[in-house]
C-alpha positions as CSV (number, residue, x, y, z in Angstrom):
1,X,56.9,-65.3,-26.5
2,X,54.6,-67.9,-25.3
3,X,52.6,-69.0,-28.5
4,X,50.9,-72.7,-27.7
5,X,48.9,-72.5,-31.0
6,X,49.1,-74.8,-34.1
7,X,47.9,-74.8,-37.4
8,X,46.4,-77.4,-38.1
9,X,45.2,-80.8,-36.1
10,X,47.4,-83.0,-37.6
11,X,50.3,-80.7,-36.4
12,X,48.8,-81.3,-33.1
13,X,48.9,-85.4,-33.1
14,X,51.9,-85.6,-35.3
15,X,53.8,-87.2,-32.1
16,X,51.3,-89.5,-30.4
17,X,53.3,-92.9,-31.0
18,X,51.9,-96.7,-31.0
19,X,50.5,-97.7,-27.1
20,X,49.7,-94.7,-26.3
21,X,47.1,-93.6,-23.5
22,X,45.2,-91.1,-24.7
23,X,42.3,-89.5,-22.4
24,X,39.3,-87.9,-24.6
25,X,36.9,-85.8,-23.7
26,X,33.1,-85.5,-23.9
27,X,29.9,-86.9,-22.8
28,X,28.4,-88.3,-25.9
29,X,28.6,-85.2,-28.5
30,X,28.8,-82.8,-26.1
31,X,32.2,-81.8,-25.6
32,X,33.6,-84.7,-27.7
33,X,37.3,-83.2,-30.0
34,X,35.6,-84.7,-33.1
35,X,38.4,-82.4,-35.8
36,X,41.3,-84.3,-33.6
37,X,40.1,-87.8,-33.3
38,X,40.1,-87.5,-37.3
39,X,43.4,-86.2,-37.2
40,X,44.3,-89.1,-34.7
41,X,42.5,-91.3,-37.2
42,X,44.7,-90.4,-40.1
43,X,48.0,-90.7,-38.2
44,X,47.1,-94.4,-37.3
45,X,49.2,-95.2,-34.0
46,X,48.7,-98.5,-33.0
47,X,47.6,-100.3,-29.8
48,X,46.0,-97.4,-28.2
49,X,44.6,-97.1,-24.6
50,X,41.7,-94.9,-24.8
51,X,40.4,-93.4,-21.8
52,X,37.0,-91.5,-22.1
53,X,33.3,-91.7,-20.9
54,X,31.7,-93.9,-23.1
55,X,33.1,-96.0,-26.1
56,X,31.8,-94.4,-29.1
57,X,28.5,-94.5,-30.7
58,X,27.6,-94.3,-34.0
59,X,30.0,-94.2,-37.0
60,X,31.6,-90.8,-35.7
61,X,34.7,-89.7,-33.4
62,X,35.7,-92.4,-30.6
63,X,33.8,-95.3,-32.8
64,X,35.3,-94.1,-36.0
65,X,38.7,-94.5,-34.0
66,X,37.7,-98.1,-33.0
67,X,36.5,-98.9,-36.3
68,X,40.4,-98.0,-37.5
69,X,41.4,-100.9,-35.5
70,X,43.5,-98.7,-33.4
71,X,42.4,-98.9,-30.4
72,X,43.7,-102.6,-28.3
73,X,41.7,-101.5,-24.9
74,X,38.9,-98.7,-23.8
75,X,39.1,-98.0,-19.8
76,X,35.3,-96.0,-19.7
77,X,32.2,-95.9,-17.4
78,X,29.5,-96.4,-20.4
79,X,31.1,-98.5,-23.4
80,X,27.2,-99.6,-24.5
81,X,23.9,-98.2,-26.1
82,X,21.7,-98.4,-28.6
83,X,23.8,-98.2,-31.7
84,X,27.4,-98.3,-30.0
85,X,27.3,-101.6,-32.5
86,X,31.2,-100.7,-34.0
87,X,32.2,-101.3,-30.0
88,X,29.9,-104.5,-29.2
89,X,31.5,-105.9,-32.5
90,X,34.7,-105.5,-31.5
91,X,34.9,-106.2,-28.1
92,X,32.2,-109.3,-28.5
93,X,35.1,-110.7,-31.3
94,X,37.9,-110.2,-28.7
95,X,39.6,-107.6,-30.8
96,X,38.9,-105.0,-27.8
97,X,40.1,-105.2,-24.1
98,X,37.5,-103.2,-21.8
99,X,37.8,-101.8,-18.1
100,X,34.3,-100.8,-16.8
101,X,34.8,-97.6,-14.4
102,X,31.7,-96.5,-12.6
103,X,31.7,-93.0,-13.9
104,X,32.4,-91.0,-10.0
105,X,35.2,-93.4,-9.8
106,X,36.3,-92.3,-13.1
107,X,37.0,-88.8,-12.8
108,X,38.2,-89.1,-9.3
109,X,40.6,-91.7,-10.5
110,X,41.5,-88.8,-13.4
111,X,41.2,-85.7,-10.5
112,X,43.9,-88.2,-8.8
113,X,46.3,-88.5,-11.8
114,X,46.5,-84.8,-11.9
115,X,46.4,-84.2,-8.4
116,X,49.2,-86.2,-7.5
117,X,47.2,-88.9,-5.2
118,X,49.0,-91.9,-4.7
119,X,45.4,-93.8,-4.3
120,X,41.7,-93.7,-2.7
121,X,39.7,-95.5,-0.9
122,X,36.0,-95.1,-2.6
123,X,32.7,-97.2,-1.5
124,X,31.4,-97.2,-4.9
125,X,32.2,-101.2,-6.6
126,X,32.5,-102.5,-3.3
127,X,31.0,-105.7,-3.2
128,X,30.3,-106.1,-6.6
129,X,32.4,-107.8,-9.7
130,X,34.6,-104.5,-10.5
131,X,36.1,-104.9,-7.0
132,X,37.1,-108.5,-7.8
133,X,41.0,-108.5,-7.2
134,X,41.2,-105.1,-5.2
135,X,42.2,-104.4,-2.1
136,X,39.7,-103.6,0.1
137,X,39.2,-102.1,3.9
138,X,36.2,-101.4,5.8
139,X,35.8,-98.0,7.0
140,X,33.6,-96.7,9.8
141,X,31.4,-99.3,9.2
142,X,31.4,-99.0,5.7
143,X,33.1,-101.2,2.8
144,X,35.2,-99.5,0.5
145,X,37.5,-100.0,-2.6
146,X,41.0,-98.9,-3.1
147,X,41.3,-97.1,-6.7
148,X,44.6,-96.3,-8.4
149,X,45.0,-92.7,-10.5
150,X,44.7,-92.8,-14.0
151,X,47.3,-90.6,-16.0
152,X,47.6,-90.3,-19.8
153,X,50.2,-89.6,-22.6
154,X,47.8,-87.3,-23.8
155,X,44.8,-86.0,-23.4
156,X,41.9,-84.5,-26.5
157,X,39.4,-82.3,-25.9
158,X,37.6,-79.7,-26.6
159,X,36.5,-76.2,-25.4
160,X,34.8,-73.1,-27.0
161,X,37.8,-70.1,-26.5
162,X,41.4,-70.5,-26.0
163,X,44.7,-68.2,-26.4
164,X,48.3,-68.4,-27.1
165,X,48.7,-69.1,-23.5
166,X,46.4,-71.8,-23.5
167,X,43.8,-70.7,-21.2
168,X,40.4,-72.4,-22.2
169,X,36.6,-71.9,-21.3
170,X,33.8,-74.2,-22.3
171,X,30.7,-73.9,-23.7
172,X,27.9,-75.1,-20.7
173,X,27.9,-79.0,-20.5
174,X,30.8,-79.3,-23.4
175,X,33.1,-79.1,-20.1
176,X,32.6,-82.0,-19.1
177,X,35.6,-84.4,-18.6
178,X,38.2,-82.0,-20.3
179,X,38.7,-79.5,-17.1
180,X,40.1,-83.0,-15.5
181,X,41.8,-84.5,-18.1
182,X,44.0,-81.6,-18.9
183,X,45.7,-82.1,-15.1
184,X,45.9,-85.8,-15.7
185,X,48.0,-86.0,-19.3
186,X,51.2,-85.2,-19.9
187,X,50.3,-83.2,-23.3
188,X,46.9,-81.7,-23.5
189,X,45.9,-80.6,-27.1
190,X,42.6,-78.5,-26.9
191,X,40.4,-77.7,-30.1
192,X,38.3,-74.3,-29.6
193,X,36.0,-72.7,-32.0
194,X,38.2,-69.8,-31.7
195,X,41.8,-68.4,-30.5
196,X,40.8,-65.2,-28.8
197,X,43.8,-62.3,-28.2
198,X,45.6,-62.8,-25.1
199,X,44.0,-60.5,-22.8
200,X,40.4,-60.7,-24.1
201,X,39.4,-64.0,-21.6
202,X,38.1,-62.8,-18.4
203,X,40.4,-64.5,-16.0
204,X,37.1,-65.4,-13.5
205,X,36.0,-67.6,-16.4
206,X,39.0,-69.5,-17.4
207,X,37.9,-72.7,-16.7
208,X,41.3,-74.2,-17.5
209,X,44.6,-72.4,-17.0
210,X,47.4,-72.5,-19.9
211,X,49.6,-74.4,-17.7
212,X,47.6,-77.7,-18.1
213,X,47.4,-77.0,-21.7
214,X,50.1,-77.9,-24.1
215,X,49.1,-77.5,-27.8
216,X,45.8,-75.3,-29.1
217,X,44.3,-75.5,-32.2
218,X,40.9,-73.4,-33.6
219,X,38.8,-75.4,-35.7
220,X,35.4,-73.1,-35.9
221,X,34.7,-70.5,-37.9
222,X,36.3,-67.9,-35.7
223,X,39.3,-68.9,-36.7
224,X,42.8,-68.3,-35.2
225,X,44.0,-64.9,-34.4
């Protein structure tokens, strides 16, 4: 019997050694796997690569993780705003390496990890510093950047349902980056307010499929059932 469910989230990061890449969900709080990242948090690996769409903000979630000391380098498309001052600390110190992604580029170099694309040729960057050192070709008249996929160890995030299988659907914007990064990590571990029967989901709105999905894990009131 397929059963993907654990107990608890520490069960669910007990394995994530040091220098691992980790891709995390979310878009701000919507969507972010806040239960896990305090899970990650008390596991400590070392020397993390976190790959997610901004760097943390607040005291909360990614910049809680940061604040742990870690995380050695975030690859994101917004790493800075008003009181994102745990990352500006860090990464004005040199205690944090940074790789600014323009955020299209950023899931389409994730859609590309999962999709098995060797590498794309994408307009956006060219001709600006985040091309600096890539190759480059002119296309119909118009410049454009090569981009290599980005693929992680595992990937956190979060969705609203799940089952034993693993099939997830999200709540409205909460979907976000996790649909992608489930296809680009080898272990996804999704949190959901609730672990439905297998059966219950309506299959036109499973958003992610169980075979993307590794580990599931309810952390709402609903519960596991």
């Amino acid at each position: 019997m397929i059963d993907k469910t654990r107990p608890d989230t520490a069960s669910c990061v007990a394995d994530i050694p040091d220098g691992a890449t980790i891709l995390v969900g979310g878009f701000g709080g919507a969507g972010m796997p806040h239960e896990l990242i305090d899970a990650l948090i008390a596991r400590a690996p070392r020397d993390l690569t976190i790959v997610s769409n901004n760097a943390g903000n607040g005291t909360a979630g990614l910049a809680a993780l940061l604040a742990a000391g870690l995380v050695r380098k975030v690859v994101c498309s917004f790493p800075r705003q008003a009181d994102s001052h745990v990352f500006d600390g860090l990464y004005r110190s040199g205690k944090l390496e940074l790789e600014l992604v323009p955020q299209g580029n950023l899931v389409e170099r994730l859609r590309a990890g999962g999709s098995g694309i060797g590498a794309f040729f994408t307009p956006t960057g060219y001709g600006t510093p985040l091309a600096e050192g890539k190759e480059t070709r002119v296309i119909d008249g118009r410049g454009y950047v090569l981009e290599y996929p980005i693929k992680g160890d595992f990937a956190l995030i979060k969705a609203r349902q799940g089952d034993r299988w693993g099939n997830l659907v999200f709540r409205k914007t909460a979907r976000n980056f996790g649909p992608v990064m489930a296809t680009a990590a080898k272990v996804t571990v999704a949190q959901v307010e609730e672990i439905v029967p297998l059966g219950s989901l309506d299959p036109e709105v499973i958003v992610t499929p169980g075979a993307f999905v590794s580990r599931v894990v309810a952390v709402g009131t609903g519960g596991a059932r």
